[in-house]
N, C-alpha and C positions, 0 to 999 in steps of 0.2 A: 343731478341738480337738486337742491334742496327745495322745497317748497317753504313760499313764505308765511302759510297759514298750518299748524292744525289743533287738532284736538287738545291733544295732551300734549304737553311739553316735559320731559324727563330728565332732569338733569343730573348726571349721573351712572355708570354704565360696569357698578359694580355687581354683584349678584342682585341685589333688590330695584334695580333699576331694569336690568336684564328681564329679571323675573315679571316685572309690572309689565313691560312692553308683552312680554310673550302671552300675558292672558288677554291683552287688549286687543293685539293682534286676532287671537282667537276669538273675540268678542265684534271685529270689526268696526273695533275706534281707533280712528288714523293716531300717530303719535309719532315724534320724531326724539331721539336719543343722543346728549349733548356729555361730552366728556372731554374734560380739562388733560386728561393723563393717556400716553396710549394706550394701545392693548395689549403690548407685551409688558408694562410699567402694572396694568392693572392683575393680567395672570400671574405677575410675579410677587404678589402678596399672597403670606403661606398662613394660612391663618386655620379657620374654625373645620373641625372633621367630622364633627355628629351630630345626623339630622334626626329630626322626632317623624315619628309616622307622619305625623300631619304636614311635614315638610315635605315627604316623600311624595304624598296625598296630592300636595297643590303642584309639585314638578311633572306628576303625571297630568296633572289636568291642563297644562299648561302646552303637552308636547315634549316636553324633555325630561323624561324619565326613563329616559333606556339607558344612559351611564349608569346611575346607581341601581337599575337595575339586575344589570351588567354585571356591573365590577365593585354594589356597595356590600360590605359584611354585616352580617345582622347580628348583635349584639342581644343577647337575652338576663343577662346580670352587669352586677358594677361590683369590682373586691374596696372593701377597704384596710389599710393597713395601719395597727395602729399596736404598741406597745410588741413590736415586734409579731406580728399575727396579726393570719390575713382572712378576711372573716368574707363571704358569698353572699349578695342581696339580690335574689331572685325577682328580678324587677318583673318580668312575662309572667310568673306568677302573680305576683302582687297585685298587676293590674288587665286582667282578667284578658290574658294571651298581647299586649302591646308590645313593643323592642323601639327599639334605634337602631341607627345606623350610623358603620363610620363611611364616608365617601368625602374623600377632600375638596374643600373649598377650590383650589386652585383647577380642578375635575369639574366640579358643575359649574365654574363660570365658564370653562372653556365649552363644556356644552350648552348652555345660553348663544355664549358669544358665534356658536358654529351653528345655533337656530335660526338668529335672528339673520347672521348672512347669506344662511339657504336661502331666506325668506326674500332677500335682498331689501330689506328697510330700513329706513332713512337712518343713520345714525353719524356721528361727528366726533372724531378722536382729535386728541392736542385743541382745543378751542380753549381762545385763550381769552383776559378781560369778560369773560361770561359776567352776566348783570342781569336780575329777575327783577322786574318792572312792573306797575302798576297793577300788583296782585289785588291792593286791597281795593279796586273797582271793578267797572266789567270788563276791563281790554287788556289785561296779563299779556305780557311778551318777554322773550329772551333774547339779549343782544350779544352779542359774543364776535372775534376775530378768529376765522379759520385762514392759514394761509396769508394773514396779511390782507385779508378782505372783511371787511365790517358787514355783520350779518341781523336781521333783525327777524324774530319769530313769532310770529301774532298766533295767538292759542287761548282755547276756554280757560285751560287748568296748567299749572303748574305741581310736578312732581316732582319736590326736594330729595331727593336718595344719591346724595353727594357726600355723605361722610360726613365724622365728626369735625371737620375741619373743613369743610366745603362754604360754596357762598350761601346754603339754599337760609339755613337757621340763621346768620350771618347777615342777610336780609333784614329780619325782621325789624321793626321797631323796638328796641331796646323796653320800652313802658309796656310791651304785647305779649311779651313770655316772663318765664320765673322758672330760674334752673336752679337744681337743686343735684349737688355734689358731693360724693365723699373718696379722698384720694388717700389709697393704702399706702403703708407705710414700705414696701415690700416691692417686688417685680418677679415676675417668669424666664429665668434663660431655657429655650426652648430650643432643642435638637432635633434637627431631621437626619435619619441616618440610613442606608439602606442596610440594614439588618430585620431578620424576624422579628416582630413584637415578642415582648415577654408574657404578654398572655393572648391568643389569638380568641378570645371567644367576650371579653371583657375590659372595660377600662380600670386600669387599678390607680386608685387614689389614697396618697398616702401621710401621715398622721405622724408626726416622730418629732423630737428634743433637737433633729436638727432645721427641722425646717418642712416643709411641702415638698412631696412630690408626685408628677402623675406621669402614667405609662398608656398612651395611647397610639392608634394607629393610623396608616394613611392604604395600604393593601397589606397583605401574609409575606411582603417582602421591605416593607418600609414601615418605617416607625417614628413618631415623634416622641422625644419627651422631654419633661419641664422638671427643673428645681426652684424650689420659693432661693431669694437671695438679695442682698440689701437693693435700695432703689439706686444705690448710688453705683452701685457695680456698672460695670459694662464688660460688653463681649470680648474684648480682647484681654482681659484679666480671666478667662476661665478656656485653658485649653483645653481638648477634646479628651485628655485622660480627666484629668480632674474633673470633670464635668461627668464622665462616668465612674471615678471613686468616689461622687460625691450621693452618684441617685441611687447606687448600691446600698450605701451605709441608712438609708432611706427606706428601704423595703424591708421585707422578711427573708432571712436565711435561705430558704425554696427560690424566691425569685430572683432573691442577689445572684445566687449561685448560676439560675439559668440562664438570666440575661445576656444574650450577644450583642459584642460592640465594636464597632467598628468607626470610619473618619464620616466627620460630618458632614451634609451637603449644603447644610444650611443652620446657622447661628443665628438666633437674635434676643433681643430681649425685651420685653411688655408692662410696661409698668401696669397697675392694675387699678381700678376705679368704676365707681360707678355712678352713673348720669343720667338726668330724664329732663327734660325740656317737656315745657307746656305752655299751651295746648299744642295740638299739631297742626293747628288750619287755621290760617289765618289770613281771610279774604279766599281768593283764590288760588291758592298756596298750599300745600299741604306736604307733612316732612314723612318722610319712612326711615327704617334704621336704623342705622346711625348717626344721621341727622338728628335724631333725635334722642336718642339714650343708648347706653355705652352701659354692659353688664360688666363683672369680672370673669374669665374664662373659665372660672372654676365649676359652675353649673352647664358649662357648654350652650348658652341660649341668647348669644350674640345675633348668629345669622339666624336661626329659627324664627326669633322676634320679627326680624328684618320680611323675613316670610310672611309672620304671621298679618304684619302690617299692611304688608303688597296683596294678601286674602280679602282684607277688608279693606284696602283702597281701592283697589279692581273691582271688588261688588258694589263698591258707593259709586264709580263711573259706568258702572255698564247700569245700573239703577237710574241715573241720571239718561242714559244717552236710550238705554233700550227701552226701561219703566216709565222713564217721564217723572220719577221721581226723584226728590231731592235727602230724601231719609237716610239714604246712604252717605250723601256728603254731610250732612247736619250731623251725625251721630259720628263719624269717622274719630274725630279726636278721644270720646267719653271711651269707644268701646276701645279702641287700641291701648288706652293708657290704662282699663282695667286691666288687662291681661297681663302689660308692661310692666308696672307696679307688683305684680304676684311672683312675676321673675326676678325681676329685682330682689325682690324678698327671697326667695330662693336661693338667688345666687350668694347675694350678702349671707343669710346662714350658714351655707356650705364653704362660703371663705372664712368666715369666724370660726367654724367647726376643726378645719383644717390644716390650716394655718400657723406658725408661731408669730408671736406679737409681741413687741420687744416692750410693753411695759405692762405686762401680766407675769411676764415671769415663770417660774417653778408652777408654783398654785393652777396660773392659766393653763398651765400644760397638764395636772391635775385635772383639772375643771372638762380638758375636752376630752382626756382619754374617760372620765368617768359618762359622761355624754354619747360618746360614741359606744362604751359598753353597752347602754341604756337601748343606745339604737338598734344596734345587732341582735337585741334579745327582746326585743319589743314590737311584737308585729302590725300595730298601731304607728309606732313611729318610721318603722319600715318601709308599710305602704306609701306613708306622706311621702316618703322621701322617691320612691319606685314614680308614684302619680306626679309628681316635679320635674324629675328629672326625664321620664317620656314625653314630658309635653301637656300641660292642662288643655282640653278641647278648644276650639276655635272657638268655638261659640259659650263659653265658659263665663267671657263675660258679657254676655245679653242676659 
């Protein structure tokens, strides 16, 4: 039976939705979990594989960090390849013993989704006409049809972690936000295959005259990987050989040769972009994730962000509910979108860097192999790039 009051209302029940419940839970702020899509519709998006320490940090805090404990690989460098040669960025060195990890997206929401129904808490799959109401006063509610019954949910707060395409931003007042966009010219067909990764200790990202390409994992027996390719392509124009003569011609001699390959499990393709919606709070409202900006995959800091948001939405409510104070919700939008913004800029670099761009040309293809030289032999530029791609501190930007 659903309760018709609580706390927090969550709409949303993808990992950052998952995630926010689970530290509230642990905090002992009731909240109930509202999602448009099922749960095999929602496991069945294969998306981001590498979490930063501090993503690992908040899953343990949270209760669910025995999967990546488990089963995640720990990562101590990133190769890049470029002008045929593959050059080692000692990222644990750089920044003084940190890593990543790969642990698949489709992996920890399944362990979310298997916390919260240990726990047995309120949650709502298939709800359909969902509608966020009267945020910008004091009596927020969620009205939604489960079942063909009209439902109505009276709550303090409202937590938007419904995706880029969800109602929560969709909501708002059109005069109350300012998005700001830029759509690459380019997309990802991405391969999941179960073969051995071609490097088990690193992600390799690659730099060439034909295009992008990266080689990452999902465990030591499965593998994703991605070729840059027009936006206009689709998946059924790139069979499963071509798709592996194409990532080949992409790497170095060493790893073309090693790579095994085999049929795929899974195809798709990503157009790439990136987006930040502002503020995040608005009334009693408040957006996390993807709700609110959309990196390109190339820096890996999709779902990390999506964490990093649910870190400091979690502390602005239990500030509220346990402190008495409201510091946490007043600040929530400035400090999120500090951190947001630094990724962003990250990630944007790192697709610039590596990428082809069809109106630079020859020169631009000059331009980033002399760049990338720079990098490899620059230990200045190194680090910045090691202290990025780990993850800037949570608290980086207070």
């Amino acid at each position: 039976m659903l309760p018709a009051r609580t706390q927090v209302a969550i709409v949303g029940a993808g990992p950052s939705g998952l995630l926010l419940g689970a530290l509230l839970h642990k905090a002992g702020i009731d909240h109930v979990l509202i999602e448009r899509q099922s749960p095999g519709y929602v496991l069945g998006r294969i998306r981001a594989g590498i979490l930063e320490q501090g993503t690992v940090n908040l899953l343990r805090e949270a209760g669910v960090g025995h999967g990546v404990d488990n089963a995640g690989i720990v990562h101590h460098s990133i190769e890049l390849v470029f002008k045929n040669t593959r050059h080692a960025i000692d990222v644990t060195g750089l920044t003084q013993g940190k890593v990543v990890t790969a642990y698949g997206q489709t992996e920890l929401t399944r362990d979310l989704m298997e916390h919260r129904q240990s726990l047995g808490l309120p949650t709502v799959y298939e709800a359909t006409d969902v509608q966020l109401q009267g945020f910008e006063g004091n009596s927020p509610s969620v009205t939604f049809h489960k079942d063909g019954v009209a439902h109505t949910l009276a709550c303090d707060f409202i937590a938007g972690c419904d995706g880029y395409h969800g109602v929560a931003r969709a909501s708002v007042p059109k005069n109350a936000i300012t998005e700001y966009e830029k759509v690459y010219p380019f997309a990802w067909l991405g391969v999941l295959a179960d073969v051995p990764p071609v490097s088990s200790h690193a992600i390799v990202y690659a730099n060439s005259d034909r295009g992008f390409a990266l080689c990452s994992m999902r465990s030591m027996t499965r593998s994703r990987y991605y070729v840059q390719c027009p936006s206009t392509d689709s998946v059924n124009q790139w069979s499963d050989q071509r798709f592996w003569d194409e990532i080949r011609l992409r790497l170095d001699p060493e790893l073309s040769q090693r790579m095994q390959t085999g049929p795929s499990i899974e195809k798709s393709m990503a157009p790439l972009r990136s987006f930040v919606a502002e503020p995040m709070r608005f009334g009693r409202l408040f957006l996390a994730g993807d709700a609110a900006h959309i990196v390109p995959p190339t820096g890996a800091k999709g779902l990390n962000l999506a964490a990093s948001d649910v870190k400091y939405l979690s502390s602005a409510f239990i500030e509220h509910y346990v402190d008495r104070s409201t510091a946490g919700i007043d600040h929530y939008s400035q400090r999120a979108l500090a951190r947001i913004w630094r990724a962003e800029r990250f990630s944007w670099w790192l697709t610039s860097l590596m990428h082809q761009f069809p109106e630079t040309g020859a020169f631009g293809q000059k331009m980033q192999e002399a760049e990338l030289e720079y990098l490899v032999n620059s230990p200045a530029l190194s680090t910045s790039l090691s202290e990025n791609y780990v993850g800037l501190p949570l608290d980086f930007a207070t």
